[in-house]
N, C-alpha and C positions, 0 to 999 in steps of 0.2 A: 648317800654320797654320790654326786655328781664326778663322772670322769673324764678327761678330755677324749674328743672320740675319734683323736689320730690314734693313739695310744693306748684303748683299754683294755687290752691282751699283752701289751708289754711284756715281755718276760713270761711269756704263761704258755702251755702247752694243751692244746683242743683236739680231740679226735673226732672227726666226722664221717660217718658211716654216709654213703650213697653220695660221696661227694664227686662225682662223674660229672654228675647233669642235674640240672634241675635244681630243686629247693640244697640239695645236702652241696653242689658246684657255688651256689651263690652266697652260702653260707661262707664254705671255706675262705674262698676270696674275700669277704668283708671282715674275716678273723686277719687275714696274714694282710690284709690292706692297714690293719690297725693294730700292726707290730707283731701279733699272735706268732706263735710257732703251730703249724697243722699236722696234724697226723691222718693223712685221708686214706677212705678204703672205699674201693667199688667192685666190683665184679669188671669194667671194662678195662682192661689196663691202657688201651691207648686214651682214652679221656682225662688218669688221672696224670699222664704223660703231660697234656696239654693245658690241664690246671696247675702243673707247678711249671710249667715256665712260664705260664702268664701269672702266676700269683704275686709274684714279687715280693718283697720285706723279707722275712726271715724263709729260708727254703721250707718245701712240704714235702713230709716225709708219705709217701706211697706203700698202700701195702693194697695189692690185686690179689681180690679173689670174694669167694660165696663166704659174706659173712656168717652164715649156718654155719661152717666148719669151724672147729674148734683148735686146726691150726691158723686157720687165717687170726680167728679171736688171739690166739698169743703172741702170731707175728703181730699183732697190732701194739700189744702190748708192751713187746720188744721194739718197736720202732720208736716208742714212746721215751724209752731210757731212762724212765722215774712215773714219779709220781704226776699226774696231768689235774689241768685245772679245771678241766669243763669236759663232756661228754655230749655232741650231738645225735643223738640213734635216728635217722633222716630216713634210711633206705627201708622200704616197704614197697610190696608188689599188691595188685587189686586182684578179683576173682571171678570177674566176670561177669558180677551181678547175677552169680547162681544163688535162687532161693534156699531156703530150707530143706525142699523137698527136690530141689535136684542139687543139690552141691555135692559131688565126689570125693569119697576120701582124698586122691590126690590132692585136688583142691585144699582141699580144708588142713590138713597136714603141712603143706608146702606153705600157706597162707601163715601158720598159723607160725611156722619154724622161722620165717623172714622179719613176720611182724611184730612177733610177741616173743619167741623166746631166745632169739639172736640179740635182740636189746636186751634181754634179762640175761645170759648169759655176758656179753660187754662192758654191760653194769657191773655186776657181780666180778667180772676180772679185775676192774679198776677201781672200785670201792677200798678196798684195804689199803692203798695208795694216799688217795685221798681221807681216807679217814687219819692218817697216821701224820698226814700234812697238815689237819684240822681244815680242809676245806677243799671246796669242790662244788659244781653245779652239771645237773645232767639236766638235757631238755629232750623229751621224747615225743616227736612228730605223731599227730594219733589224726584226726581227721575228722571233719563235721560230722563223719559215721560214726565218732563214739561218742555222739550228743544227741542221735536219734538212729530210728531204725528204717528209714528210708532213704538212703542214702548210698546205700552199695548193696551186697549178697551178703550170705551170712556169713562166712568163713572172716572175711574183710571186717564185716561189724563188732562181729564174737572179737575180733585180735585189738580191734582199738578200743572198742570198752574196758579191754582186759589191762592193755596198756597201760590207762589213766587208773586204774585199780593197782597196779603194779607201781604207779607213777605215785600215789598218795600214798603206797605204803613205804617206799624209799624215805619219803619225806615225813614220816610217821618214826621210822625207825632212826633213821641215821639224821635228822636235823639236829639234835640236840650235840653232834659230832660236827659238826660246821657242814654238812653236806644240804642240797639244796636240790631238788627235781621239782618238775613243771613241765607242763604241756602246753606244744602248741597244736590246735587245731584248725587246720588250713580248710575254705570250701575250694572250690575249683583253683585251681593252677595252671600257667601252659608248661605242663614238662613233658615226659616221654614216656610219663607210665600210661601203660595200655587201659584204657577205659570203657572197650568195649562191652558191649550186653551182648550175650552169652546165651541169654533164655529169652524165648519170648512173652513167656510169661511176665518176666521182670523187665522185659521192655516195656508192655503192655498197663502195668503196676506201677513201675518206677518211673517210667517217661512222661507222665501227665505231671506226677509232684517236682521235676524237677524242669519242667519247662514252664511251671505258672511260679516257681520260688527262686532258682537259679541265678544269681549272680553272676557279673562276668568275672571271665577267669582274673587272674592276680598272677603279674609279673610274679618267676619265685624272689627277686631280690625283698620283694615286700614280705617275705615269708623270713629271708635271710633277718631282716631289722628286727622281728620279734623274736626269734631264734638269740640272734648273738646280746639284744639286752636281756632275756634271760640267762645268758649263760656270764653274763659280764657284773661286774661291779653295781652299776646302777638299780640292779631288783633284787639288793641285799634284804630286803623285807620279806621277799615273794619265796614264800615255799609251799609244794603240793597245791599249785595252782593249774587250773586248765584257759589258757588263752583264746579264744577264739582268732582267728583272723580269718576271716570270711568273708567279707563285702558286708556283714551284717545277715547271713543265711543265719548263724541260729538266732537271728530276732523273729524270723520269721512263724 
């Protein structure tokens, strides 16, 4: 089913995590430009200040703070005021491009709490919602690093493999309930997560394969467009799928 694409959040209620800046800011906006009601949560509060008076259409509702926390997860929930139609999990932090053999507990903890199980707990709050609604779509932001292993550090790789692992099994359990999850996997973007290399090693390792394959970055709005037709009416077909949007990096 084809929707018009003023409208195909009408009346619908979307939570988006990391929607500050970048891919989860450009999302929001293309939900409330096309009716949507937002539920946005960032760590920066003055950003998501400045996404909801530029959003326009129906207001966005703001919840500030560390998605890890598990009262942030309920004020989300609570700002929600029912049951929500779609779930974007956007916000992830990188790790430095620390290998195997140097990645620090911190790292790999903190990587692992932002990436992977702040979207599984999010899920998991708003799943019974939507299952009791019969319907629902979650799209979870994973990354050309969980389509191969050259592409970040471990901690970063280990969370987005894990994700789409986590992502086929929502859609494994709860599809036959009207619920719907999919991945999108973004290669380069310009946002604001830090990308620096860390080790020299993995400068030394990673810097050749990503300077003879590398794509140019991708506006996040082009991130937003595959984001919000997963989450919308139009990929009623598409469950436990992993998207690419890369420039074509994993043809490579």
């Amino acid at each position: 089913m084809t929707t018009d694409q003023n409208s195909r959040f009408r009346d619908r209620t979307i939570v988006v995590t990391g929607a500050g800046s970048g891919i989860g800011r450009a999302t929001a906006l293309r939900i409330a430009r096309e009716g949507g009601t937002v539920v946005a949560t960032d760590v920066d509060a003055g950003s998501l200040d400045r996404l909801a008076s530029e959003a326009g259409g129906p207001p966005v509702r703001t919840v500030a703070g560390d998605i890890t926390d598990a009262a942030v997860i309920a004020a989300v929930v609570a700002a929600a005021g029912g049951p929500v139609a779609g779930l974007a999990n956007v916000a992830g932090i990188m790790d430095g491009f620390l290998p195997p053999a140097e990645v620090d507990d911190a790292t790999w903890d903190r990587v692992m709490a932002v990436n992977l199980t702040a979207p599984m707990r999010l899920t998991r709050a708003l799943l019974p919602g939507m299952i009791a609604a019969g319907e629902g779509a979650i799209v979870n932001v994973v990354s050309e690093a969980a389509l191969r292993g050259s592409a970040a550090g471990a901690a970063y790789t280990a969370s987005k493999h894990a994700l789409v692992g986590y992502t086929k099994n929502v859609a494994f359990f709860h599809g036959a309930q009207g619920i719907r999850a999919n991945a999108v996997a973004p290669g380069p973007v310009i946002t604001n997560i830090e990308g620096a290399m860390a080790s020299e090693f993995a400068a030394a390792r990673v810097g050749p394969v990503m300077r003879a394959t590398l794509p140019a970055p991708a506006l996040p709005g082009r991130l937003a467009a595959a984001i919000t037709w997963l989450l919308s009416e139009d990929s009623a077909n598409v469950n436990g799928a992993v998207l690419p949007s890369d420039g074509g990096w994993s043809a490579v």
